[in-house]
Each structure stands twice: as structure tokens, then as C-alpha cells.
N, C-alpha and C positions, 0 to 999 in steps of 0.2 A: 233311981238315976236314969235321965235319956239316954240315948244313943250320942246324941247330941252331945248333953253333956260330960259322957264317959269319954268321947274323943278329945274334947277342952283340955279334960283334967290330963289326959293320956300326954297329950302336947304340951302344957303346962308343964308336966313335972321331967319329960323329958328334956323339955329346953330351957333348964334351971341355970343359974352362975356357974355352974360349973361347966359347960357346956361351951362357955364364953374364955374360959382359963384353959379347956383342953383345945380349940380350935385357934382362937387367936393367941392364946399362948404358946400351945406347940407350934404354930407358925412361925410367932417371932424367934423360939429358939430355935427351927429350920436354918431361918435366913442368917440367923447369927453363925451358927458351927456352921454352915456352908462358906460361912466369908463372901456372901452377897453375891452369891452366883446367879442369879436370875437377872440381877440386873449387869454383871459384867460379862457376861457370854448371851445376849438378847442377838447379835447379829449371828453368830455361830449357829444358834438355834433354828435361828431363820433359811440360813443357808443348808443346813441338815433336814429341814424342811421341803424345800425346792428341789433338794436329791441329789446335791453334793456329795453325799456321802453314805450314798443306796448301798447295802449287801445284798446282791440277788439271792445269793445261795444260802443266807442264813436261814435258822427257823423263824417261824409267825406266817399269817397270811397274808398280810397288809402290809405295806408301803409308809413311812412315816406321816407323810402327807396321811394315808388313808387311817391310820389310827389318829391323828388328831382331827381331824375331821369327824370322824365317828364320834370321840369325845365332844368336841364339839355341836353335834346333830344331838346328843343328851344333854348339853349344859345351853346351850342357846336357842331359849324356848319361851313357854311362856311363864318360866320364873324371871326373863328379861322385862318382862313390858306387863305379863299378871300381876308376876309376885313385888315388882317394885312399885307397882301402885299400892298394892297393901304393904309394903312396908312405909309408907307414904300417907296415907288414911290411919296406918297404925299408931304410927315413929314417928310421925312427922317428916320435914326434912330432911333435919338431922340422924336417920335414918341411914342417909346416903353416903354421909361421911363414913358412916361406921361399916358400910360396906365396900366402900375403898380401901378402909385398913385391911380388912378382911382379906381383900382381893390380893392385896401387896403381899402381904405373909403370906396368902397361900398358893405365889408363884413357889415360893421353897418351899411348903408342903405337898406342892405337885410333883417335883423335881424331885423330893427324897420317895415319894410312895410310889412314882412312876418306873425313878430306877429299879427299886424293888423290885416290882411286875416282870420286871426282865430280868432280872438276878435271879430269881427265885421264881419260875415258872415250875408248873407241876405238871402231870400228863392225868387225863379222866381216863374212865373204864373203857374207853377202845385206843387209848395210848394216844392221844393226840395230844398234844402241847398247849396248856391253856395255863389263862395269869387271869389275878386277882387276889385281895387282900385276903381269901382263903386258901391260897398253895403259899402268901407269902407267910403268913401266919403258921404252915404246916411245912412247909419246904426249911424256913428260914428262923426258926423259933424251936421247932420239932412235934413231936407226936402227940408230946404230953399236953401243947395248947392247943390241941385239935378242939375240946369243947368250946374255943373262942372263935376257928373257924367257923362250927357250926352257927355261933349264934349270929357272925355276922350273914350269912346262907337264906339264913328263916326270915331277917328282920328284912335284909337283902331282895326276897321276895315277896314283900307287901310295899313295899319302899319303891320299887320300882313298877308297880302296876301304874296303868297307864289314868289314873286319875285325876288328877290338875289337870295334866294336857288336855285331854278328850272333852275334861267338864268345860273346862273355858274356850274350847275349839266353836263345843256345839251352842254356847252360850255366845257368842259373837256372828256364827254364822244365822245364827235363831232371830238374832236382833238385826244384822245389815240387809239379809239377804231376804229373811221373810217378814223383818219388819212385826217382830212380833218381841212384846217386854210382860215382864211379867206383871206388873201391874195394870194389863189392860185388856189380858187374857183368861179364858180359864183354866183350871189346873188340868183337868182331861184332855183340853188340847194341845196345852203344852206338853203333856208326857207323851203326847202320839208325834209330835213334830220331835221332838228331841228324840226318842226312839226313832224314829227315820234317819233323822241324822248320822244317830250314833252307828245304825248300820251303814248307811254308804262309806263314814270312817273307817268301820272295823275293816270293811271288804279292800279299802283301799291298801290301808297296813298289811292285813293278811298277805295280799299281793306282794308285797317286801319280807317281809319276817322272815317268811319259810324256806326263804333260798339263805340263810343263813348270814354268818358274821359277811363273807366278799358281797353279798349282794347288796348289805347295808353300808358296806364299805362306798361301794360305788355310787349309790342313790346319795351317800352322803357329801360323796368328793364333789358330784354337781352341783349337787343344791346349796349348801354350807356358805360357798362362798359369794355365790347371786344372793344368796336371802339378806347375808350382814349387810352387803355392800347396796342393797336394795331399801333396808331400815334405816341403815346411817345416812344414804342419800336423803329420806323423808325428813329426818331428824336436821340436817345440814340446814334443808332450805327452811327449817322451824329454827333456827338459831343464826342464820344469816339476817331471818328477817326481824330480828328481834335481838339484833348486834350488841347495842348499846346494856339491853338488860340483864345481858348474862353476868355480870359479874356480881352484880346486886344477888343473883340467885345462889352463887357459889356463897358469896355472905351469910346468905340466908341458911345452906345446908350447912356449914361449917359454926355458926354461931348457933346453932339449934340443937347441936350436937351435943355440946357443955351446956346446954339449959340443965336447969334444976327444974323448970316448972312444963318442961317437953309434955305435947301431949298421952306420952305412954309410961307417965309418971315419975318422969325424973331422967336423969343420966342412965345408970344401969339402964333401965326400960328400954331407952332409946339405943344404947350400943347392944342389947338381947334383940332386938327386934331388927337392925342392921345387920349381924351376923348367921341371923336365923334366917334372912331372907339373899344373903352373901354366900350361904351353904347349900340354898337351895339353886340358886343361880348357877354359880358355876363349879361346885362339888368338892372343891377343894379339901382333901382330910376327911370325904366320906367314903368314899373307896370304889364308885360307883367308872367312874374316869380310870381306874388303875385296872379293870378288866377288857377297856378297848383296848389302852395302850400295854398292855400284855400280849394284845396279838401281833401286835408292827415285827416288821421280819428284818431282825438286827440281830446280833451275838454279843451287842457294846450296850448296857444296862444307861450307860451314862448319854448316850445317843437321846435315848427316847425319853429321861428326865428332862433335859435339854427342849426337848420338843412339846413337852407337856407344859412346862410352867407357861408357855405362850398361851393358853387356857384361859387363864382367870384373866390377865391384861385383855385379853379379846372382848374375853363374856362380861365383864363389870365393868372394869374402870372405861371401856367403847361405848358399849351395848346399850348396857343398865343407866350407864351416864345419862346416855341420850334419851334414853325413855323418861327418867327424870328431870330432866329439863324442859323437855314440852309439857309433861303434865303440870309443872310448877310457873311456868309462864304459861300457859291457858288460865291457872286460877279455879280450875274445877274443882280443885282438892279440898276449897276451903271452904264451899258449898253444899258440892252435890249430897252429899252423904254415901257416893257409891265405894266402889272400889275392887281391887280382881280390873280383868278385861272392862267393864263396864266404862270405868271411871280412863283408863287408858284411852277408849275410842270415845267418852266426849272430850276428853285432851285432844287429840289428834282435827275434833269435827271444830275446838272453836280455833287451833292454830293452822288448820289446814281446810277450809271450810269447803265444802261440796265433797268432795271427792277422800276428805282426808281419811273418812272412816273404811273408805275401801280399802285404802291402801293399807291401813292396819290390819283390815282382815284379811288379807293377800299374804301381807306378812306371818301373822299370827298362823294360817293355814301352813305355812310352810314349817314354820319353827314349831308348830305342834306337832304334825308329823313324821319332822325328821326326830323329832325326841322319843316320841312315840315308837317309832321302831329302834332305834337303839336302847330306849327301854326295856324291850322283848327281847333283845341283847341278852342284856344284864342280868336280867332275873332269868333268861335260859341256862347261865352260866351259874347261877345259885342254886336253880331246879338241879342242873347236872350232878355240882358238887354233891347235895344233899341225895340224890335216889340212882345217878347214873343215868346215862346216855339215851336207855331204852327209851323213856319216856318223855322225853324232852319235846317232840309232837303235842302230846296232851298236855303239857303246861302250858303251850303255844295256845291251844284254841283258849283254854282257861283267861291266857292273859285278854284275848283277844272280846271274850265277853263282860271281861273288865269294862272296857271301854263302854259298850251298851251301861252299865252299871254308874259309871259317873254319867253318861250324858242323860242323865233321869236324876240325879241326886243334887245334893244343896253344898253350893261352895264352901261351905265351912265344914262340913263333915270332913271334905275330900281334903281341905287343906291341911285340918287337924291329923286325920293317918297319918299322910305323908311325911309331915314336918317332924310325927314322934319318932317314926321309921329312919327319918334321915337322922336325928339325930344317934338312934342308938345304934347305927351302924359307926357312925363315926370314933365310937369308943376300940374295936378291936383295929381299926384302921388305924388311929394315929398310935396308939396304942401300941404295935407292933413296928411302926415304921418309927418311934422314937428309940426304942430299944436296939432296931438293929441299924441305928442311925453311923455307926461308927463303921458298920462296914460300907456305905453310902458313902462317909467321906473317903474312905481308903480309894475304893475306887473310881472316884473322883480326883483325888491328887494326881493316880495313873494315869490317866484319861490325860490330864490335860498338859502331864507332864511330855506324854505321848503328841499330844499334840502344837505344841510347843517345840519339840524335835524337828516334829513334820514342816513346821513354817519355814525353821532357821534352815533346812535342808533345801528348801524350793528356792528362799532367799539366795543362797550357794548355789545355786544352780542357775540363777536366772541373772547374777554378777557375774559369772564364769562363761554365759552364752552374749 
């Protein structure tokens, strides 16, 4: 068996039907025993967001703004505008639908695994306060399922190397900037130009990583929100000018959805391939998102669920929308035979023509490497769990050679780790946050019973002046 083929089969069996009952499943019954909190407290969050409702003085190190932001610099990348072109070349269309359900339940799978993070925060070997589905798991479970934090630590750590990012970074700037495809080069020059690249990335990252979670905090708080609002701008003027079609499109994802004869082999295929590219997207139920927002500096667990479930609306039902709709009105998809970044920027070159491919890789450079360093996050905080503090340095260059390591390798290798990585982290994450799903709601009834005092109180106060 190849290399090649061992990562197939790795992906394959990891992202079986059942993977599709534990994700879209435990979401829907998220949102159900929540009583649809994600979508009846959407402005609450917003405003807890804006810092309404800051504790200077609590624990964490970040700002709620600054931990969804971080989350978001790992989930809005390029499994927005990569990974939905291959679910698209993959899935079809109908693809898209299935990662809108995805996205919907896993507002409430954000919201119970984020509370968590802050419920159930643990301290590493120099006593510092850190969250993720490994202290909830140990904190909140006990000692006896520590073999489940570890596994999610190890899987956690190949899962989060910087691989899709880096590979489709240097694949996009390889192709706008030097004008170089691989059908037209040879393979020795391509490995010396991709190795150049991948170092000026790594050195770029490196410059972020090593000043730790506030420093990624901040690189994230800037960019995060010029990069959306910078994509969705490009996206706006590709669906303005192309008014009339959009709804024919929406037809078209939602009728492709229920095919039996979908290109990815039927129904199930096409909602596996939707969800599997929905998980990648924007993390929901992998646990990846529950170690930024473990850091936000709150004492109220139900504060930062609140702030998380704005995640997945952001990253897919915005984001991911929009990327699929320009690739589907360009019409590339049903030709080219590409897909990954390739197939995104001739979308981009035939509905934004001259200029439109820059502007994708302008994006794509930003959303790579805000993921990229939050990346080095996430697996620093798996590094830590698993060996302690001392060495957290040399995971860091580790990771950082990573990235040299995809910008030389072949998209389908990189995509196959990744996608088995994500999935089998998601077993001790939902895993754990179903089970201690009832202290979630308890403190959620308080939460809002508290806050329902506080209204009718300011109410009284504000008839009485």
C-alpha cells in the first residue's frame, strides 16, 4: 500500500456514517435540550461581544472579542474558499446544503463545548489556567477518562499541523505570483520555488507563534475582521452582478442535496462530504475552537458559549455561502476538472475578470495565515497537555517545519491527515460535552434567569427616573 493510499483508507474509515450521527446528530440534540438558544439570544451575544459585559478582573487572558477572534483566525481559512471547492468537485452542489445544516446545529454544539471550556478549565505544569476539551474531559468527567484526554492531545497534534493552510497558501501564490502551474513546469523547479515559499511563510508565522496565545490574540483582533469583510465585499460584487441568478443557484444546491444520483454517489455521500467539509470549516464538535475560548477572561461559563456559537453563522452560512456561489455561477466546476484553491481562483478569474485572482490570493494569504498561527495555538496546548510546559519551544519549531513539509507535498495527502485527525478528535469532544450536557443546561437556566432580573431592574429604574 502507498503512502498515498494508507491516507485514503485513514480518511475513509475515519469519516464513516457514523461520524455524520455523532456531529450532526449531537448537534441537533444540542439545539434541542438548549431550547434554541443560538438563535434566541443572537443579539445578547453580539453585545457581549462588543464588551458589554467585560470582567476585567476575571481569569483568562483574552477579551471575548479576543477569543472569538482567535477562534475565528483557525476556523476562517482556507477550508472557506479550499475546502468548499472540494466539497463541490466532490459533493456536488448539494454539498452546500449539508453544510448549512451542519453549521445551524453546530451554533448549539459551540455553545455547550464552549461553556464547558470555562466551567471546566484546568491549570498545566507552571499553574497557569488553560481550557480545552482535555481539562474538560479531566476536570469535568474525572481522572478515570484521562485515557480519552490523551487521545484527543495526540490526535490533536497532527490535526492541527499546519498542512492544508501552508499547502494551498503556497499553491496559489506559486500559481498568481510566479505564474507557474504544474503542468507546465518541471518537478525540480517546482520543489525549489515551493520550498522558497514555504520558508518566507514559516519565518512569517514564526514572527507570531512565539509571543504566544496575546500575541495571536491581537494579530487576530486586526485582521479577522478586514479579511471577512474584505471576501464578502469580493463575493457581494460577484452576486450583485449576477442578481437575477442567484436563486436558480440556491435551487440548484438544495435540489442536489436529495439526488439519489449526486455526483458522490447518492444522498448519504453527498450529506458525508457536506459535513466532512462543515467540520473542517468551522470546527464545530471538534474541539479545536474550545481551547481559544478557554482562554477569554470571564468567570460566567455561559458568557463565552454565547459568544462562540457566532462561529459557525460567521464561517459557513457568510463565508463558505459566498465562496460557493461564485464558484457555481463562474461554471468552472463543471469543466475544469480542478479543485482545492485551483478551482476557487479560476471561479474568482471568470466572475471577476483581471484582477479577480489577486484579490483571492490576498484573501487566501490572510486566512491562511491567521489559521496558521492559531494553529501553533492549538497543538501547543496539546504539546503542553501531553509532555508539560518545558518543551512547548520545540513543538513550536516542529510545527513550524511542518509547514516547509506541505508546501512540497500533494493536496491530497495533506487533505487526507487532516480530515482523519479532525474527525477522530471529534469523538472525545462531543463525547464529553453530551454527557455533561445537563450541567450546561443548569447553568444556563441561572445565567439567564440572572439575566432577566437585570433587565426588569434597569426597566424599574429607568420608569422611576
Amino acid at each position: 500500500m502507498t503512502f498515498a493510499e494508507a491516507t485514503s483508507a485513514f480518511a475513509n474509515y475515519a469519516w464513516g456514517p457514523h461520524m455524520l450521527f455523532l456531529l450532526v446528530g449531537g448537534g441537533l440534540f444540542f439545539l434541542l435540550y438548549s431550547g434554541f438558544v443560538p438563535f434566541r439570544y443572537l443579539k445578547h451575544a453580539i453585545d457581549i461581544v462588543r464588551g458589554k459585559y467585560n470582567e476585567p478582573n476575571a481569569d483568562g487572558y483574552i477579551s471575548h472579542a479576543g477569543a472569538l477572534s482567535s477562534a475565528m483566525a483557525g476556523t476562517v481559512g482556507m477550508g472557506n474558499i479550499g475546502g468548499v471547492a472540494l466539497a463541490i468537485a466532490a459533493g456536488g452542489p448539494g454539498a452546500i446544503f449539508w453544510m448549512w445544516v451542519s453549521a445551524l446545529v453546530g451554533m448549539a454544539t459551540k455553545f455547550f463545548t464552549c461553556t464547558l471550556a470555562i466551567m471546566y478549565r484546568g491549570k498545566d505544569d507552571t499553574s497557569h489556567v488553560q481550557g480545552g476539551p482535555m481539562y474538560i474531559v479531566t476536570q469535568g468527567l474525572g481522572a478515570k477518562w484521562k485515557p480519552l484526554a490523551i487521545f484527543f492531545a495526540v490526535v490533536g497534534l497532527v490535526g492541527n499541523a499546519p498542512l492544508f493552510n501552508g499547502n494551498q497558501l503556497v499553491q496559489i501564490l506559486k500559481e498568481q505570483l510566479f505564474q507557474v502551474h504544474d503542468s507546465t513546469t518541471t518537478s525540480g523547479a517546482q520543489f525549489w520555488l515551493e520550498l522558497g515559499i514555504g520558508i518566507c511563510v514559516m519565518l512569517l508565522v514564526a514572527s507570531v507563534v512565539l509571543g504566544g496565545i496575546t500575541r495571536i490574540a491581537a494579530v487576530a483582533t486586526r485582521l479577522v475582521p478586514t479579511m471577512i469583510l474584505l471576501y464578502v465585499g469580493c463575493a457581494l460584487f460577484v452576486l450583485i452582478s449576477h442578481l437575477g441568478e442567484i436563486p436558480h443557484y440556491f435551487a440548484m444546491i438544495i435540489e442536489d442535496a436529495f439526488s439519489v444520483n449526486s455526483i458522490a454517489g447518492g444522498l448519504l455521500g453527498t450529506m458525508l462530504i457536506g459535513v466532512k467539509r462543515a467540520a473542517f470549516s468551522n470546527e464545530a464538535g471538534i474541539g479545536t475552537e474550545v481551547m481559544a475560548h478557554g482562554s477569554a477572561r470571564t468567570a460566567d461559563p455561559i458568557k463565552e458559549g454565547l459568544v462562540a456559537m457566532l462561529g459557525p453563522a460567521i464561517d459557513t452560512l457568510l463565508v463558505c455561502t459566498a465562496t460557493a456561489l461564485i464558484i457555481l455561477i463562474s461554471g468552472v466546476w463543471q469543466y475544469s476538472g480542478m479543485d482545492g484553491i485551483s478551482l476557487s481562483s479560476a471561479a474568482f478569474a471568470t466572475t471577476i475578470p483581471g484582477i479577480g485572482p489577486y484579490l483571492l490570493m490576498l484573501c487566501v494569504f490572510f486566512f491562511s495565515i491567521t489559521t496558521i498561527i492559531t494553529q501553533a495555538f492549538y497543538g501547543s496546548q496539546c504539546f503542553r497537555f501531553l509532555f508539560g510546559s518545558r518543551y512547548v519551544n520545540l513543538y513550536l519549531y516542529l510545527f513550524l517545519g511542518a509547514i516547509l513539509f506541505a508546501a512540497t507535498t500533494s493536496l491530497d495527502n495533506v487533505v487526507n491527515i487532516i480530515d482523519g485527525c479532525y474527525a477522530l478528535m471529534a469523538i472525545p469532544t462531543m463525547l464529553s460535552a453530551i454527557l455533561l450536557a445537563p450541567r450546561v443546561k443548569a447553568a444556563a437556566r441561572d445565567y439567564f434567569a440572572r439575566l432577566a432580573a437585570s433587565k426588569e431592574a434597569e426597566t424599574e429604574i429607568e420608569v422611576e427616573s
